[in-house]
C-alpha positions in Angstrom: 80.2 88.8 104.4 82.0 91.8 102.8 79.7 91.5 99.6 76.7 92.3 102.4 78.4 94.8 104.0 79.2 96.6 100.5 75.1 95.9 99.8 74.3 97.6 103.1 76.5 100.5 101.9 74.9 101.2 98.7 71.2 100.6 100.2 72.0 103.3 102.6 74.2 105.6 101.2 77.4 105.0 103.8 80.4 106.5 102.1 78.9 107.3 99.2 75.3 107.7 97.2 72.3 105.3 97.8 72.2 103.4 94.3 69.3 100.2 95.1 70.2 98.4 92.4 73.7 98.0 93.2 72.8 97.2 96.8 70.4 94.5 95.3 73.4 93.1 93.2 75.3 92.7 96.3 72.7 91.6 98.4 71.9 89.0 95.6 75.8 87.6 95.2 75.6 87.6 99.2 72.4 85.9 99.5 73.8 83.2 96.8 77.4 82.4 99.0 74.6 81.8 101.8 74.4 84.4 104.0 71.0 84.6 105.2 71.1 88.0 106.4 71.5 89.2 102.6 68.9 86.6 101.6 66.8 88.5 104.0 67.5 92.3 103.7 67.3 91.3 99.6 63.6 90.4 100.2 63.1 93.6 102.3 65.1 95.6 99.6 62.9 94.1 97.2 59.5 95.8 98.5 60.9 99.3 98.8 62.1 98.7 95.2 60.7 100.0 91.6 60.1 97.0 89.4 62.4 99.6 87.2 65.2 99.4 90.2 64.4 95.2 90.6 65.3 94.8 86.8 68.3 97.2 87.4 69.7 95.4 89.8 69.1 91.8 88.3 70.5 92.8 84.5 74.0 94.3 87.0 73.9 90.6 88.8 73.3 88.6 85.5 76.3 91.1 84.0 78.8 90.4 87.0 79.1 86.9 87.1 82.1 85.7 85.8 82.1 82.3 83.7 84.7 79.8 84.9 87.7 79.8 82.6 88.2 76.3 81.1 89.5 73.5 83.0 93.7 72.9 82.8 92.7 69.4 81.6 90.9 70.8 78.6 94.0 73.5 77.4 96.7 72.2 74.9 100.1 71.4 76.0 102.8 74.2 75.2 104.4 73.8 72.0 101.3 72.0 70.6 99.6 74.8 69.0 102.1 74.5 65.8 101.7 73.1 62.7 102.3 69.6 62.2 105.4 70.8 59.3 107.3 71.4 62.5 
C-alpha cells in the first residue's frame, strides 16, 4: 500500500513536484504486489500519459527491480574458497 500512496504522491505533486513517470513506476510495483487500486489509477495514468512519459516510467520499473541474490544452498561453505595446497 505505501508503494500507491508514494505513486499518488508523485502523480499529484503532494510534497513535492509531479514527475508521471515516477508515479507510473510506483503505481506499476503496486499494481504487481496486487493492489487493485494501483492496477486501476495505472490504467488512468496511462491515458493522461505521453508515450514519451509511458516509456519513462517503464525503462525506471525495468531499472528498479532488484534480482534475487543467490540461494544459501548454492554459496560455498567458509573456508572453501582456498586452494586445495592448503
Amino acid at each position: 500500500m505505501a508503494q500507491y500512496n508514494l505513486a499518488r504522491r508523485y502523480e499529484v505533486g503532494n510534497g513535492g513536484s509531479v514527475d508521471k513517470a515516477e508515479a507510473h513506476k510506483w503505481h506499476r510495483l503496486a499494481a504487481r504486489q496486487g493492489i487493485a487500486d494501483a492496477a486501476k489509477a495505472l490504467d488512468d495514468l496511462k491515458n493522461r500519459l505521453t508515450g514519451e512519459e509511458i516509456t519513462e516510467g517503464q525503462r525506471r520499473f525495468a531499472t528498479f527491480i532488484v534480482r534475487k541474490p543467490p540461494s544459501a544452498s548454492s554459496k560455498q561453505p567458509a573456508g572453501s574458497r582456498g586452494s586445495a595446497a592448503e
